[in-house]
N, C-alpha and C positions, 0 to 999 in steps of 0.2 A: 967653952968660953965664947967663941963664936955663935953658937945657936944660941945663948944666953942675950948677946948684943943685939942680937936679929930682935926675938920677942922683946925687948926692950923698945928699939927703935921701933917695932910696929905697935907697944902700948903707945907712945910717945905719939904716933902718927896718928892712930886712932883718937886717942883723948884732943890732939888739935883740931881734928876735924867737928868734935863731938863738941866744945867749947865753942868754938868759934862760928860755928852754925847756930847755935845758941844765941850769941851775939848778934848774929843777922838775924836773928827773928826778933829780937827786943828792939833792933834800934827799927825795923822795918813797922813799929807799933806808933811810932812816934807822932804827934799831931803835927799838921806844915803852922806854920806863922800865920796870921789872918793879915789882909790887908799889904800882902807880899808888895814891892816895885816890880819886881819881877819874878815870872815863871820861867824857869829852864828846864826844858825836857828833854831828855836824855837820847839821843840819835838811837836806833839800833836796826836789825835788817829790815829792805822793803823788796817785796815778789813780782816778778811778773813784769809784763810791757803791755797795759800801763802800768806803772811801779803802783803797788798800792803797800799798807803797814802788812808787817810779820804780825801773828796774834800778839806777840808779847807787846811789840812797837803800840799796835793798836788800844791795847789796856791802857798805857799811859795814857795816851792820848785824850781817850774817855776820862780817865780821873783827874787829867790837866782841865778838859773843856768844862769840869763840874766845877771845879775850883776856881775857872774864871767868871762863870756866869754866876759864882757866888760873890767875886772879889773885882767888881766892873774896871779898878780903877791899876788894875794890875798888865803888865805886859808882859807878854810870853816871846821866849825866843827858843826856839826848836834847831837840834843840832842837829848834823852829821853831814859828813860827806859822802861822795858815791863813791862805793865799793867794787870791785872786781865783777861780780857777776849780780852789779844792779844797776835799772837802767834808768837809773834817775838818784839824785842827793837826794838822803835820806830826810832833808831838812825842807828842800821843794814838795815833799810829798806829805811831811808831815803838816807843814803847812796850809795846805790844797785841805788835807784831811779837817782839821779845824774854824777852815774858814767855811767850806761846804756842811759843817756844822754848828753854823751860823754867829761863828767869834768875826768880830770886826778885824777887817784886813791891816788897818792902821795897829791894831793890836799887835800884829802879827811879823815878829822879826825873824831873819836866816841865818843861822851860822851856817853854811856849806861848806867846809875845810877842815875839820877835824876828820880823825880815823879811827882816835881813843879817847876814851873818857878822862883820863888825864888832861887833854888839851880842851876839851871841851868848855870848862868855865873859863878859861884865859882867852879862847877864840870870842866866848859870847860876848865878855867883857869890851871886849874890842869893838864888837859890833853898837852895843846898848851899857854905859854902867851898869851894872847889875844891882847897888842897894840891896835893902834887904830884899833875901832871892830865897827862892822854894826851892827845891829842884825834885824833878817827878820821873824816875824810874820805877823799876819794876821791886816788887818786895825784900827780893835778894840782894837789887845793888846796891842800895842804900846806906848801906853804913862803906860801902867803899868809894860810894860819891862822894859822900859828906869829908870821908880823908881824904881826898884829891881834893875837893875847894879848899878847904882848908889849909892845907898845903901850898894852893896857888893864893893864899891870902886872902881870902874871903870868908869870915869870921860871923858874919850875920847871916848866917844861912839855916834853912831848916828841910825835912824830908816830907813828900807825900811819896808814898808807894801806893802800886797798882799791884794787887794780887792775883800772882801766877796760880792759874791752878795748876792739879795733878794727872789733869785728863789726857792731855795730850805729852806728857813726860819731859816736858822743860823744866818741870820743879826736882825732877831727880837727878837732872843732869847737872843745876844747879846747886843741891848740895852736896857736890864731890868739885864742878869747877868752881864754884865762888870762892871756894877756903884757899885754893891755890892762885885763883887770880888777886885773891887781897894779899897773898904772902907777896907774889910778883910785885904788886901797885906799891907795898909798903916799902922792900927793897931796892926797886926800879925807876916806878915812876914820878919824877919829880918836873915840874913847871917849865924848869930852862932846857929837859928831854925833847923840845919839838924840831 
């Protein structure tokens, strides 16, 4: 009976992961809104002194700066706060990162106070209305951003993702943590959590 339960819960586990990866790949397909109010890019690590983007940070950042130099009238606000062992907010650097390729400063707003993506549309919010908002993470987050704004009440929103590759094994690590970070965010994380 026991070992019956076991294979059980691990078809059960299995099939969740295998579904739900699925999920993130279709919603990570999805076209952003043209003519966004605003771009929100999603914080995530920065290396080194001087701080500069983690590859994955830096993906975004390219398929944010594509989507503004297509979308003039659009403003971008870049998240994140500084972490443990970085020496700079993730948000200053992302910043830095797009204006030295060559998006106008005035464009260019900071959330520096968030730590989790949960809080991240309700801090940007703060900083700039957001209106209709894009928001540009990396391929896999995507369908767990979009339930976190949503959640924080921001209903006109759409995804651009930036594709991870598989070269350097962030795409494998994220399809084993993504499935348990969206179960956590679905459970966990709600708006008035800050």
């Amino acid at each position: 009976m026991i070992v019956k339960l076991i294979k059980y819960g691990l078809v059960l586990i299995f099939t969740y992961f295998v579904i739900t990866n699925i999920v993130i790949y279709l919603y990570s397909k999805q076209n952003p809104a043209p003519d966004a109010d605003t771009l929100v890019v999603l914080g995530a690590q920065v290396v080194g002194t001087p701080a500069v983007p983690h590859y994955s940070l830096a993906q975004r950042l390219d398929i944010a700066f594509d989507y503004l130099q297509h979308n003039p009238r659009t403003k971008v606000i870049v998240c994140g706060g500084q972490g443990k062992n970085e020496s700079a907010t993730e948000a200053s650097v992302m910043a830095q990162y797009l204006i030295h390729k060559g998006i106008d400063p005035k464009r260019v707003y900071q959330e520096d106070k968030s730590t989790r993506t949960a809080q991240q549309f309700v801090y940007a919010n703060r900083v700039l209305p957001l209106g209709k908002t894009v928001v540009v993470t990396n391929d896999f987050h995507i369908l767990r951003s979009l339930m976190l704004a949503k959640r924080s009440g921001f209903n006109e929103i759409s995804g651009l993702s930036a594709p991870l590759g598989w070269e350097n094994g962030d795409k494998y690590i994220a399809l084993i943590r993504e499935p348990l970070a969206l179960a956590n965010s679905w459970l966990f994380d709600h708006p008035n959590n800050d």
